[in-house]
N, C-alpha and C positions, 0 to 999 in steps of 0.2 A: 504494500500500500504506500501512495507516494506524498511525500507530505503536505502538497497539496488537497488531497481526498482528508486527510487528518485534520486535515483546517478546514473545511467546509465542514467537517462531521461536527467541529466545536461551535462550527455558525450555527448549525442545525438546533442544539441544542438551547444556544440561548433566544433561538425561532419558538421552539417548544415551550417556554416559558412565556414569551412574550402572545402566543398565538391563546395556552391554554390549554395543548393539542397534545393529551397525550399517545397520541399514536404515534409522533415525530419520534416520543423517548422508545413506544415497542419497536417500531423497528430499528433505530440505533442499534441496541444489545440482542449480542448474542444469546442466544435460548438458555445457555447455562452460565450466565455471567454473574458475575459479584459486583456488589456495590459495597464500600463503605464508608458512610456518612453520616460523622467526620471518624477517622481513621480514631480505631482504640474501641469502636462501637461496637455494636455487633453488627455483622454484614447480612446483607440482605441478599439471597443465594437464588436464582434463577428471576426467569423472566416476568413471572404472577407475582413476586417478593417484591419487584423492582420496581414493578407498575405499580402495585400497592403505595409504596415507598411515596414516589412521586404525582400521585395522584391527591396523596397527604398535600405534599407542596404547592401543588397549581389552586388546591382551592382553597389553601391559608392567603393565596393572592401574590406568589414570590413571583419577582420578575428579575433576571439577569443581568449586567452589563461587564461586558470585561473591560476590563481596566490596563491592559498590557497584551502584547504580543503573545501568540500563542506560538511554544517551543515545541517541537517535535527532533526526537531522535529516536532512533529502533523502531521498536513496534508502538513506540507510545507519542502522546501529545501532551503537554501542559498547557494551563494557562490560570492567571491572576482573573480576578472577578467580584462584583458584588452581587450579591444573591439581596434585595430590599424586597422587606412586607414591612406592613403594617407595624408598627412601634418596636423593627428590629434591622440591622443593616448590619451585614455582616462580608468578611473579604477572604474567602477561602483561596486556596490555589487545587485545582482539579487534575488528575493523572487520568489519562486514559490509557488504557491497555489495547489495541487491537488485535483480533485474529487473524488467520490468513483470507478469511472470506471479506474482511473491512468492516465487521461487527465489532464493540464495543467488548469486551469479554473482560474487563477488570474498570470498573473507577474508584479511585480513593480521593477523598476529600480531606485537604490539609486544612484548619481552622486558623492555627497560627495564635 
């Protein structure tokens, strides 16, 4: 996957926030992907865990912005960001893991 595809998958993402849309996030991830957010938590293990997950977040009303350049090396992407709802703003840095089909198959969420 070329880091171009890695960068549009992190637009995508802050699409899905911004739209609402949880379908943007099912099909990102891999069927048996991991989430964990924020890293330390407990992870949330396939694709029904993850929708769950982020189905919490779209309708507490989070919306995204990154706030820096998204890093890609190997099979992964980072990138810095605010995640802002309602009476909280927060600036994690995001890891994405990809597979070889260009699915999502790991994110870890740095709080900082």
């Amino acid at each position: 996957m070329d880091n171009t595809a890695k960068i549009a998958t992190v637009h995508r993402y802050v699409e899905a926030f911004e739209k609402s849309d949880i379908s943007i996030i099912r099909d990102m991830y891999a069927p048996d992907a991991v989430v964990e957010d924020p890293v330390g938590s407990e992870p949330h293990v396939g694709i029904d865990a993850i929708v769950a997950f982020y189905e919490g977040a779209l309708a507490a009303g989070a919306k995204l912005e990154l706030t820096g350049e998204v890093r890609c090396a190997g099979n992964a992407a980072a990138f810095p960001f605010k995640v802002i709802m309602p009476g909280m703003e927060i600036a994690p840095i995001d890891v994405f893991e990809f597979n070889d089909e260009g699915k999502v198959q790991s994110m870890k969420a740095y709080w900082g």
